[in-house]
N, C-alpha and C positions, 0 to 999 in steps of 0.2 A: 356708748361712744358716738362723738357727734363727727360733720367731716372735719371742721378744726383740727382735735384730736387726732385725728385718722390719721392726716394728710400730715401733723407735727410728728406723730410718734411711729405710725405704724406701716406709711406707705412705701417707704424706703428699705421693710422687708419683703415686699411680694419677688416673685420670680416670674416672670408672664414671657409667654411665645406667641409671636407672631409670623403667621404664615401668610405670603402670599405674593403676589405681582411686586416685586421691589424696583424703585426708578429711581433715575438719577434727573434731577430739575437743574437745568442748565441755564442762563440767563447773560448774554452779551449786549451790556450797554453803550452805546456809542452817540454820534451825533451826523448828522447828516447835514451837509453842505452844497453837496455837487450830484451832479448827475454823471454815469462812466459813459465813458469815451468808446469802450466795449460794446455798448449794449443802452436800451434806454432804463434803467435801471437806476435808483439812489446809490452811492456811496457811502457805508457808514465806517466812519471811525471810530474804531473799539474803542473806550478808554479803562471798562473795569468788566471783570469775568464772576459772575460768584455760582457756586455748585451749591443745592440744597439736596436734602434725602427728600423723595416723591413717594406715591404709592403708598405700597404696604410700609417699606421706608420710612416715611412720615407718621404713620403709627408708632412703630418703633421709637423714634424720634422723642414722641408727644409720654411715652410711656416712662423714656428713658430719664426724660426733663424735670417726670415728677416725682422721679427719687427710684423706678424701680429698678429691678435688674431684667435686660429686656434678651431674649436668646431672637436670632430673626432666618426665618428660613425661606429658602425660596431657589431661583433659580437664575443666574448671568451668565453674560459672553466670558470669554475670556481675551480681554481687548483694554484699549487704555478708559473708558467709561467704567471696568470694572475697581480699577484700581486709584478711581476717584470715587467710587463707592466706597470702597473698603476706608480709604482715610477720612471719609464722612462718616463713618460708621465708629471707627476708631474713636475719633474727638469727642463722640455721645457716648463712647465705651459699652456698646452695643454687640452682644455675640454674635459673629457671622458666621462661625464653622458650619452653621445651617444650612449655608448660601452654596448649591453645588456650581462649579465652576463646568460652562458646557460649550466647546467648541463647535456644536453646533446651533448657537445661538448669539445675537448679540445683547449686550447690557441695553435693558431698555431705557432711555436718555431720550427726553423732551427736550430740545435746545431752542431759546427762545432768543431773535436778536431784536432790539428795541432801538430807537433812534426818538432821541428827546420824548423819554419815558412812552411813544407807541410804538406797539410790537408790529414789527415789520412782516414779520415771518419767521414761521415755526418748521423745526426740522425735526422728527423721528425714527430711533433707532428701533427697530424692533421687530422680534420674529415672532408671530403670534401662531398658537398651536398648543393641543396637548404635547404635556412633556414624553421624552419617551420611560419607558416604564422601569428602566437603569435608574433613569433620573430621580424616578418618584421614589422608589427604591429607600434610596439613600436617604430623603428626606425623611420617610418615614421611621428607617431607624435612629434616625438624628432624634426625631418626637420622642419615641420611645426610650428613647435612653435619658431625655431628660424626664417624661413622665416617672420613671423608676426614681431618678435622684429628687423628684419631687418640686411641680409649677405649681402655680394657684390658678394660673386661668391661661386663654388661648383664644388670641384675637385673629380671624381669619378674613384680610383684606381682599377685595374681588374685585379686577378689574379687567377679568376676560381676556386675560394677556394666555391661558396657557398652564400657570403651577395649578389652582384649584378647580380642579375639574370632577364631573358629578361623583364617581366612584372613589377621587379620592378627599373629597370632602366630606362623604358619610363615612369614609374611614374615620377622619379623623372625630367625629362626630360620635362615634361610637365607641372609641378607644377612650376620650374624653369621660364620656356618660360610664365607662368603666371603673375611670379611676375619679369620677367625682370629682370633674377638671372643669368649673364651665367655661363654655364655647361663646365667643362674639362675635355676628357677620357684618361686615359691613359689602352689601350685596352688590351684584352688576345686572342689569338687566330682569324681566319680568317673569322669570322663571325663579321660583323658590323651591321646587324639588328636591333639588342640590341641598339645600340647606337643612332639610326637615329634622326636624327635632335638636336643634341646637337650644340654646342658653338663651343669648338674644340675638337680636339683627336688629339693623341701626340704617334703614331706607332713612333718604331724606323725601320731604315730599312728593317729588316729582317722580321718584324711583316707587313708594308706596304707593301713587296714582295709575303708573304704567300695571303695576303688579295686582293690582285689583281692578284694571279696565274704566277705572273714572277720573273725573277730571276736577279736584277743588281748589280753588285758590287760596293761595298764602295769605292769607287775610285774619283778623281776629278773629271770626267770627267762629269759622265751624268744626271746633275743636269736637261736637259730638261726631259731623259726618267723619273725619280722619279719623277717631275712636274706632267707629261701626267698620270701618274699612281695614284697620290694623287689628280689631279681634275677630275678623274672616276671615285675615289671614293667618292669625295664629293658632286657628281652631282647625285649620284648614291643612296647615304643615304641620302640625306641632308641635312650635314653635313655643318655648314660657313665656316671651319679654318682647314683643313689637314694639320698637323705641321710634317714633317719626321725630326726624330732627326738622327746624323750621328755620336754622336761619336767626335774623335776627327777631321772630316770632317765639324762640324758645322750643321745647320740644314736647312729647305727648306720648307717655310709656302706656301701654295696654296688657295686664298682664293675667295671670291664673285669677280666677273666682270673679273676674270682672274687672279686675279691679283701674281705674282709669288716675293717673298721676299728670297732670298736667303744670310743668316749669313755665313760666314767663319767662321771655330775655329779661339777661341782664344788662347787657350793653347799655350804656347812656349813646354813642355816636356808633355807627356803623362805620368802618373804609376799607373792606372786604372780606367777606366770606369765605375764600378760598382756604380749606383745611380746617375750617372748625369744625365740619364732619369727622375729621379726622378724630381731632381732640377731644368731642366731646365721646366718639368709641373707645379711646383711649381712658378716659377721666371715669367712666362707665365700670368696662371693664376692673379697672383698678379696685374703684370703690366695694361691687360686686365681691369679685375678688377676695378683699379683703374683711368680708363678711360684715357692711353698713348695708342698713335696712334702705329699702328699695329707693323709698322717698330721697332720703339723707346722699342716697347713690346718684338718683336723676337731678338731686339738688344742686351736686356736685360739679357732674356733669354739666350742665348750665351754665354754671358760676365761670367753669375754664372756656367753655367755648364761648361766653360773652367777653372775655379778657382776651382772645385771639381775634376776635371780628372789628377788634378798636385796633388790631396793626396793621400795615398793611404788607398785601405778600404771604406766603406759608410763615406759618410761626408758629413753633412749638411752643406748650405754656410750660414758662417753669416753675417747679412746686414753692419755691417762696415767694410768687406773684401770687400764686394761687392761696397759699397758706394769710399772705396778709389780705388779700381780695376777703376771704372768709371774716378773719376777723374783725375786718373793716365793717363786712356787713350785720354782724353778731352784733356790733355796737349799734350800727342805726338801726336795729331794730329792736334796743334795747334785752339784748341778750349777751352784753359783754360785760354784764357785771358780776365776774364770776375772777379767781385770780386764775393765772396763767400758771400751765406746768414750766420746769424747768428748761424742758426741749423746745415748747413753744417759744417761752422768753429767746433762746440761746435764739432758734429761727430769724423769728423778728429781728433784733439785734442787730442777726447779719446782714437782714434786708435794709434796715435803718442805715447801717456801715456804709454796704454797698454804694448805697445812693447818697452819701456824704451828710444825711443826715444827723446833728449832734444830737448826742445820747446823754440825759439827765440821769443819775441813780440818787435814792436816797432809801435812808431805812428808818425804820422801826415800832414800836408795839402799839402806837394809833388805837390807846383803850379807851373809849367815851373820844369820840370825835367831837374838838371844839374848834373855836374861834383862832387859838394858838395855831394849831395845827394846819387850818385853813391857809391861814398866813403864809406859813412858811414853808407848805405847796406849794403856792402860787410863784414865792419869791424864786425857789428852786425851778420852776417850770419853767421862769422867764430868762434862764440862764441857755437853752440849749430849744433845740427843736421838739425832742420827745423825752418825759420823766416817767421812767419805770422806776416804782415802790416795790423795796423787799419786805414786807413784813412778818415779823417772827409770830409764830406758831404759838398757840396756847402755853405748851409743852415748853418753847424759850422762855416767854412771857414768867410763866413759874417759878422757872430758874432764875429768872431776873431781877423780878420784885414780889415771891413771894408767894403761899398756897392760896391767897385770897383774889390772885389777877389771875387774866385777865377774868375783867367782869364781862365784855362782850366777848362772845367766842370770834377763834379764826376765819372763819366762812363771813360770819355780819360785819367782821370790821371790813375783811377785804370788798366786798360788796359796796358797805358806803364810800370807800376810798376810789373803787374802780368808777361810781358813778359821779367821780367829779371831774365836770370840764379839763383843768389843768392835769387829771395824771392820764396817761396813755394805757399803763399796765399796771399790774398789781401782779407780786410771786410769792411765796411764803416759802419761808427758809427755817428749818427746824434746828437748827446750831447755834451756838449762842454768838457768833458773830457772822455777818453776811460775808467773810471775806472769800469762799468757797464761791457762792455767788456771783459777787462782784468779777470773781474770776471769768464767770461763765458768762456774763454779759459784756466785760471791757468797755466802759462807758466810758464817754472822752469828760466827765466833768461828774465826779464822786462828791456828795453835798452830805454835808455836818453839824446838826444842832447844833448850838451851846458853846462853850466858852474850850472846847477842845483845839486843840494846836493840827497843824494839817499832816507834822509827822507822828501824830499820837490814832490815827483813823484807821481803822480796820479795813486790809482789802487796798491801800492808796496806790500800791505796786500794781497795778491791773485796770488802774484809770490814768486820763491822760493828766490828768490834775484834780486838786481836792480843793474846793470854796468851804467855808465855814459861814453857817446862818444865824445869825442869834434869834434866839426864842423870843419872842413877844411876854414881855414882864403881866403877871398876873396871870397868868392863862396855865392851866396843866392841871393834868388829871386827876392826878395826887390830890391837888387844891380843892378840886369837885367832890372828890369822895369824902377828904374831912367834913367839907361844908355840908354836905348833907349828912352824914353821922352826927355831927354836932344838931343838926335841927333836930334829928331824929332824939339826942339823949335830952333837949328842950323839950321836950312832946312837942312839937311844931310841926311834924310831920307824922 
């Protein structure tokens, strides 16, 4: 299973917990005019208010976005901050029962006011401290009762606020390594104690520099010295998976038997940074999680946090940015010539939808790829933005024309079809009409060899309309196959 696959079919069942510092990201934009009459002070006037999930939050968020089901535990005030938490949380359908509600604490809330896009000033809620031991309490049997009903993994965000503190992070660490749950840090500070023997932790540079006493720059270059410096540490805590994130540099996993995995960005432009730590913990985790091999996991992870560092502000990735991100890059690296499952197509699709992209469909058995065929690709392609082919299965093909077709099997035809310019996708549909299909994609412009009438088309209810293509005279497969039995009963061949 490649992450394509992963992320179309498979990511949308993990169940994943997140513990840890949860915030509330507050952001008042205004405009500044005047000086106050009060005080020598700017006056800003607000004009828009917008609340994001921060913290551990934003993990949740990044996890929630790419399909999984995310539980989130930790610890808030009981104030109005908490209950813009909660309908943040809600909208990403995010479980919060985790989240104990503590009157002796406030929701921790960055509020940030900005006056023609600079931040003037920053204001913070928050009561920093371990929790009291009620509190932890309860969290932990929140863990437990979901470890019994069954997670795939547990991402433990650190930001020194107070929930993960050293005794109860090697709880969870150990509870985890129990049930064969792995564990993700995303650390605070140059103390790794706390964390020993988890799954991964995910320092970004400057956090791996503090935490090994050296100093290397983000630079190309010294992907061995960060190596030597994240399997000290891993040898050192016993940690499996030292992931150094870098930013628009990509990232650099270090893990058991040596093994050293280094992603390039993927970003073409950078315009900020801010949370693709977050996301690529999250994109990690999942992959992990979801049992892709380590490469295909940090591959992943990359791919989402290069898609967050091209917006600007927090921003969670979401899984059909991310799904068509992959298969975008499958193509340019000439690995998209393969056809597409059914959940991928339906993905795409929506992605294509969304973005008011028009949707081409066309079918059929494309046996000996000619000239004809070419044709009337092309002509289909120029009708709409993206043409996705359904081509029937061996196994139709049979049934259609016969125990002697097809002559090229389903795999080689989809391959020469997917590697032409004009079609976007290839799907293969094993029924003897695509109108099942056609259902599952909803294409705004359903396209039709031959001399068929548009209410004679299989599937026309489930597009927005049906064009009919005439075939190019002389051309067809049939044609090919006589002519060369004929050579062949001439001994000419």
């Amino acid at each position: 299973m490649n992450c394509t696959t992963f992320v179309a079919e498979k990511i949308q069942d993990l169940r994943i917990a997140v513990i840890g510092d949860v915030m509330v990201d507050r952001y008042f934009y205004g405009e500044v005019k005047r000086i106050s009459p009060e005080a020598p002070v700017p006056v800003n006037h607000v004009k828009k208010i917008d609340s994001v999930l921060g913290g551990a939050a934003n993990v949740a968020a990044n996890l929630a976005n790419l399909g999984c089901k995310v539980f989130v535990g930790g610890v808030t005030g009981d104030d109005e901050n908490r209950q813009i938490l909660e309908g943040l949380l809600e909208k990403e359908n995010i479980d919060f029962t985790g989240l104990v509600r503590s009157r002796r604490r406030s929701t921790i809330t960055k509020m940030r006011i900005l006056g023609a896009r600079q931040q003037m000033l920053r204001l913070d809620f928050e009561d920093v401290g371990d929790l009291f031991p009620e509190e932890t309490d309860q969290i932990k049997q929140w863990l437990l009762s979901l470890m019994d009903e069954g997670i795939h993994g547990i991402a433990m965000s650190d930001y020194a606020k107070g929930v993960l503190s050293d005794a109860f992070c090697q709880w969870v660490i150990r509870m985890a390594d129990a049930h064969h749950i792995p564990v993700l840090v995303d650390p605070k500070g140059p103390h790794w104690e706390k964390y020993e023997g988890c799954t991964f932790i995910t320092p970004n540079l400057k956090e791996m520099c503090e935490a090994a006493g050296q100093t290397v720059p983000n630079e190309d270059g010294p992907v061995l010295q960060i190596a030597q410096m994240a399997q000290m540490a891993r040898e050192r805590y016993r940690i499996k998976n030292v992931v150094v994130t870098r930013s628009e540099k990509g990232m650099t996993l270090v893990g058991e038997k040596r093994m050293v995995i280094h992603s390039p960005a993927s970003a073409l432009e950078v315009f900020d940074v801010s949370g693709a730590g977050d996301t690529a913990a999250a994109a990690l985790l999942a992959a992990a999680a979801g049992g892709l091999p380590l490469p295909e996991a940090v591959y992943m992870a990359n791919r989402a946090a290069g898609i967050v560092v091209g917006k600007v502000g927090t921003y969670p990735v979401h899984r059909d940015e991310l799904l068509q991100d992959l298969l975008n890059e499958e193509r340019k690296l000439g690995y998209g010539f393969r056809p597409l499952s059914w959940k991928e197509i339906a993905d795409l699709a929506q992605i294509w939808h969304k973005g008011g992209e028009k949707i081409v469909f066309t079918n059929g058995c494309f046996d000996i790829l000619h000239v004809g065929h070419v044709s009337y690709l092309e002509k289909a392609a120029k009708l709409g933005k993206h043409l996705i082919v359904g081509l029937n299965s061996d196994d139709s093909v049979r049934r259609l024309k016969g125990e002697t077709r097809p002559l090229v099997q389903e795999l080689d035809r989809a391959r020469i079809l997917a590697s032409l310019a004009c079609v976007d996708a290839v799907v293969i549909f094993r029924e003897d009409t695509p109108e099942k299909l056609i259902r599952t994609i909803r294409p705004d412009i359903l396209v039709k060899g031959g001399d068929y009438r548009p209410d004679q088309v299989a599937g026309r209810e489930y597009a927005g309309k049906v064009e009919i293509i005439e075939f190019e005279e002389g051309y067809s497969t049939t044609g090919l196959v006589e002519r060369i039995a004929a050579l062949v009963k001439a001994g000419k061949l």
